[in-house]
N, C-alpha and C positions, 0 to 999 in steps of 0.2 A: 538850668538843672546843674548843680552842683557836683561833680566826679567824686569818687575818693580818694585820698592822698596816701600810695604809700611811699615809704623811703624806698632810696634806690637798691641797699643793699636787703630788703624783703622784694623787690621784684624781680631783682637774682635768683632769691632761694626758689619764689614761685616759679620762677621758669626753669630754673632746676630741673624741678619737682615734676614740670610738666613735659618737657624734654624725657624724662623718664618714664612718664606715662604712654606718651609719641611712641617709645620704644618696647613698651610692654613690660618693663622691668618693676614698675612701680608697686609695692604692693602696703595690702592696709595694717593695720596693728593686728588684725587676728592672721594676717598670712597670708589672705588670698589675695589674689592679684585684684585690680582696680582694672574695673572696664566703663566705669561714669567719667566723664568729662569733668560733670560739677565736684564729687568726690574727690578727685584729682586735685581739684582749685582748691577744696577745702584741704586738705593735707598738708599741702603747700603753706597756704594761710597761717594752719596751727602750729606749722614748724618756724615758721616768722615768729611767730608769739613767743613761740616758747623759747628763741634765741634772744626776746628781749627787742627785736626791731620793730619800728614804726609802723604799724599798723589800726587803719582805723578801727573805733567802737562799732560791733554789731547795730543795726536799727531798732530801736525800739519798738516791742510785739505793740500792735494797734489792739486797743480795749475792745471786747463787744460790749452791744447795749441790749 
């Protein structure tokens, strides 16, 4: 099974991100605080994007048939 690759300075920011979460201070774009874990990890994530760091491609949605 193949992991995902990210750059070192994007698992910075994500721990960052999540160290803030730890502490309760984390909160989302409308304001309210974050109490998901995975919400968290995504915040993280899209502030990696958005500073332009190495971050892998979302998976590809599986078709229905």
């Amino acid at each position: 099974m193949a992991t995902r690759k990210y750059s070192e300075k994007a698992q910075d920011k994500i721990g960052d991100v999540m160290k803030e979460f730890k502490e309760g201070k984390l909160k989302s774009s409308s304001g309210e605080k974050v109490t998901n874990r995975k919400q968290a990890i995504a915040i993280g994530i899209s502030e990696a994007e958005q500073k332009g760091l190495k971050v892998p491609e979302k998976p590809a949605a599986k078709s229905r048939k």
